[in-house]
C-alpha positions in Angstrom: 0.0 0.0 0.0 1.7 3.5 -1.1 0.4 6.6 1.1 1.5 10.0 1.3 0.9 13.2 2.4 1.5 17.0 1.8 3.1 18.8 4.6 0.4 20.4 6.7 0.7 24.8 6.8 0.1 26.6 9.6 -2.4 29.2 9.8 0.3 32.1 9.4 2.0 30.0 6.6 -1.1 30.4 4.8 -1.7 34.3 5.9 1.7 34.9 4.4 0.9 33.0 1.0 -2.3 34.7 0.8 -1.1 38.2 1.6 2.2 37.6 -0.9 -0.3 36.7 -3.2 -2.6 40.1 -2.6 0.4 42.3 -2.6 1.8 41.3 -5.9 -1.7 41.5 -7.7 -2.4 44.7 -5.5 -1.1 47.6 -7.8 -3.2 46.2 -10.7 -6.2 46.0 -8.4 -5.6 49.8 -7.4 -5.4 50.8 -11.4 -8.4 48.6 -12.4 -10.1 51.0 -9.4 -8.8 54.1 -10.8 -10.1 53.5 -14.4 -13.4 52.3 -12.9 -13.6 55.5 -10.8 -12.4 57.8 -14.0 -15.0 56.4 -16.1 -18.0 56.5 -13.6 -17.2 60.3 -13.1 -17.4 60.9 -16.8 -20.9 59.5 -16.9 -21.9 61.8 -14.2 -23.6 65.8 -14.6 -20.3 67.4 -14.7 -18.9 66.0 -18.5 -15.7 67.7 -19.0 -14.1 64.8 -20.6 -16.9 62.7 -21.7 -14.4 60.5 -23.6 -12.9 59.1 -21.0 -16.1 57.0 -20.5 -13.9 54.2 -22.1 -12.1 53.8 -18.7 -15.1 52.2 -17.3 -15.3 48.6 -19.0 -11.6 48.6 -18.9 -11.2 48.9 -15.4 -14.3 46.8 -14.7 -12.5 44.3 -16.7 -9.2 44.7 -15.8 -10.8 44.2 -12.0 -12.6 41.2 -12.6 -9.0 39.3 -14.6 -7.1 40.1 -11.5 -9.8 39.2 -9.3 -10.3 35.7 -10.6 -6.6 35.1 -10.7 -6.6 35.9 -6.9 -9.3 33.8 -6.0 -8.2 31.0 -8.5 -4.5 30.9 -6.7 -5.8 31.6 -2.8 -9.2 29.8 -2.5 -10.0 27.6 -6.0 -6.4 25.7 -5.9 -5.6 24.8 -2.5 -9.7 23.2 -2.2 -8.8 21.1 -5.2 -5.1 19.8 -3.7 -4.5 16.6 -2.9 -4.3 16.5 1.2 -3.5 12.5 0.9 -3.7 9.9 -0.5 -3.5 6.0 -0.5 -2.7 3.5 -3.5 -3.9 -0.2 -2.8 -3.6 -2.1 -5.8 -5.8 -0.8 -8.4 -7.8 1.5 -6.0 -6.5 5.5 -5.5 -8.3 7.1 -2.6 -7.4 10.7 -2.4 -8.6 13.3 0.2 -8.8 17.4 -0.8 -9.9 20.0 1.6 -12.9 21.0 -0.3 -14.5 18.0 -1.4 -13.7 16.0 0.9 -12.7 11.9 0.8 -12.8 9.6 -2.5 -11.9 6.9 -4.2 -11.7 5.6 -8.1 -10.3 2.9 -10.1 -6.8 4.1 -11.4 -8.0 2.6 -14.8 -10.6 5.7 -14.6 -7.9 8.5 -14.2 -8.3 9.9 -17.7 -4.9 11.5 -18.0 -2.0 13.2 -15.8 -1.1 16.3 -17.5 2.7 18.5 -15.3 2.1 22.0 -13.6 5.2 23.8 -14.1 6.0 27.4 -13.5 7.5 29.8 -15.4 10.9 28.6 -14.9 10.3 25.4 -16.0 10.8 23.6 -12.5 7.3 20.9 -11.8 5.1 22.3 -9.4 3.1 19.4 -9.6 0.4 17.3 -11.3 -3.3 17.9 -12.5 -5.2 14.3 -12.3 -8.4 13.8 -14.3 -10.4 11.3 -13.0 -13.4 10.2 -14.9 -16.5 11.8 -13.8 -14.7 14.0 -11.5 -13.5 17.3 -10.9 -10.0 17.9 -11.8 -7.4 17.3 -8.6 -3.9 18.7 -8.1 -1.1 16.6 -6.7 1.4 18.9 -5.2 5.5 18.0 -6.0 6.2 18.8 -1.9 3.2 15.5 -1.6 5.4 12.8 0.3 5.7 9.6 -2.2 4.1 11.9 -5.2 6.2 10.7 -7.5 5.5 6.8 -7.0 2.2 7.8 -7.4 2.4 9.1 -10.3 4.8 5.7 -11.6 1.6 4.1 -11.2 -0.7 6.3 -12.5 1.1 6.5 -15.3 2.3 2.7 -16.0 1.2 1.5 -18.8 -2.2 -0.9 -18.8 -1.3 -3.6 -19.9 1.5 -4.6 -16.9 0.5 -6.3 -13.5 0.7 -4.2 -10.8 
């Protein structure tokens, strides 16, 4: 039986990821703002440059891009990590923090497709289980990478 585990983060750890994570995105939030505010003002009485109207669906959009990213990378992703898991045979069971425990044949793992940053160095792994939603395994997961030997192995080989 093959188990493993990502490291647990304290509360703080995950503060400082999720404030790291605010403060880069922050100046683009503050600029989507402006161009919001700058093209709600030009709809208003006073029109002394009713051009600038044009600021309004570009902030509104620039806001809602940078939005998504940040809730994508603090509250989407870690709910879809992999908090454990355990390989018996041909049976993967797999907890995530936001959908709780379960289990599937590793025949119905459609494919295993490498999350790598922009460096090129493996973050980790996106699984696609059949008639589930997408998990991530994270490279820090203890025993991640025999995992993924047999996920990957070829189907025809005994286990």
């Amino acid at each position: 039986m093959l188990t493993g585990e990502r490291p647990t983060e304290t509360r703080w750890q995950i503060l400082a990821r999720v404030l790291l994570i605010r403060a880069v995105f922050s100046p683009l939030t503050l600029m989507g703002a402006g161009l919001t505010w700058v093209g709600v003002l030009s709809l208003g009485p006073r029109k002394d440059i009713p051009e600038l109207w044009i600021c309004l669906p570009a902030g509104l959009i620039l806001l809602l891009v940078i939005q998504g990213i940040v809730w994508w990378a603090t509250i989407w992703l870690p709910r879809r990590t992999i908090v454990r898991f355990a390989l018996d045979g041909r049976d993967l069971a797999f907890e995530t923090k936001g959908h709780g425990a379960f289990h599937c044949p590793v025949g119905d793992i459609e494919k295993v497709m490498q999350a790598r940053n922009r460096k090129g160095k493996v973050t980790g792994w996106w699984i696609y289980p059949k008639g589930r939603a997408t998990i991530f395994l994270d490279a820090e997961t203890i025993h991640c990478r025999l995992l993924l030997d047999q996920l990957t192995k070829p189907v025809g080989h005994a286990p």
